[in-house]
C-alpha positions as CSV (number, residue, x, y, z in Angstrom):
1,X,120.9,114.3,60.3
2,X,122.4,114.7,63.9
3,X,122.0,118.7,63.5
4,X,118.3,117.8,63.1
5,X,118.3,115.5,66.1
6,X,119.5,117.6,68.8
7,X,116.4,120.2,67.7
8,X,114.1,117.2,68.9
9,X,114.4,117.1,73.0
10,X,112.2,114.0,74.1
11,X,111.3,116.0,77.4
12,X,109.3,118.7,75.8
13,X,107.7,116.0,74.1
14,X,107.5,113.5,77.2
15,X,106.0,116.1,79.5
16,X,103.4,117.0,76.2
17,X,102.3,113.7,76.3
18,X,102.1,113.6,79.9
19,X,100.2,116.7,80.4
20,X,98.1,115.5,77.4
21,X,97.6,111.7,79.4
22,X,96.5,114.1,82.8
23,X,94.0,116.0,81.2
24,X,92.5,113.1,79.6
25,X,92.2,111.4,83.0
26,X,91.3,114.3,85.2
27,X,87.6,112.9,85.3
28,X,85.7,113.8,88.4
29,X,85.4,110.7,89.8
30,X,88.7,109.5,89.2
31,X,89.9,112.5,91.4
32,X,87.8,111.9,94.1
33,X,89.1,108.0,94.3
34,X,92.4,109.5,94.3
35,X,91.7,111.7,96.7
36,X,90.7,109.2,98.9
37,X,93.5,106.6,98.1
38,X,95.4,109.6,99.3
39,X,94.0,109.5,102.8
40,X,93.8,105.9,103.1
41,X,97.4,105.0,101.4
42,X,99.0,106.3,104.8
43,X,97.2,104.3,107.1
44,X,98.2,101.0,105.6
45,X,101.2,100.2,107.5
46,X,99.9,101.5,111.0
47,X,97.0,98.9,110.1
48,X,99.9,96.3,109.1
49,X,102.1,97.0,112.4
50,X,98.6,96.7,114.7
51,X,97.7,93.3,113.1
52,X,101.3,92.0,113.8
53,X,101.8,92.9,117.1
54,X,98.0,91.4,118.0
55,X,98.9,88.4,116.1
56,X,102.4,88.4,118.2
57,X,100.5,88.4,121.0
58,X,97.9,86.2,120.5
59,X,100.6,83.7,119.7
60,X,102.6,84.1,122.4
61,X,99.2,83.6,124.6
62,X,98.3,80.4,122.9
63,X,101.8,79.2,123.0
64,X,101.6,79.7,127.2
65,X,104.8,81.9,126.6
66,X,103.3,85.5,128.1
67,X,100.4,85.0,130.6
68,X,96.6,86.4,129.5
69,X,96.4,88.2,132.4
70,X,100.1,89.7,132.2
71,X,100.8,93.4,132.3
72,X,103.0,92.9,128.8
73,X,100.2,90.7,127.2
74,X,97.8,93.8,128.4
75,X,100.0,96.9,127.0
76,X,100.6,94.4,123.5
77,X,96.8,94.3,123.4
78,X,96.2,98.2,123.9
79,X,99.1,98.5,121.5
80,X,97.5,96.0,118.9
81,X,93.9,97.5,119.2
């Protein structure tokens, strides 16, 4: 029994399956939405970090902590834009 066990090697059969699972999903259109996830995917946390620091400094304004008009309120707002 264990002799014919160690004949049976789950990655051959994992990557089957998995090459089996890719070709079954390699439509047309799911490629292209991966394809564009793919260019999207690393702009999210430049997108994340701009919102923060604009929120930041929005706060900071409205809380009369850093002044509108203030050369650090100004290079926060280029930053954040």
């Amino acid at each position: 029994l264990l002799s014919a066990a160690s004949d049976f090697d789950l990655k051959d059969v994992a990557s089957k399956n998995k090459s089996e699972i890719d070709k079954k999903n390699a439509k047309p259109f799911k490629l292209f939405l991966r394809r564009i996830a793919s260019i999207f995917i690393p702009l999210i946390p430049a997108l994340v970090a701009s919102g923060l620091i604009t929120g930041i400094t929005k706060a900071l304004v409205q809380a009369d902590w850093l002044a509108a008009d203030s050369k650090l309120a100004i290079i926060l707002t280029v930053i954040g834009s």
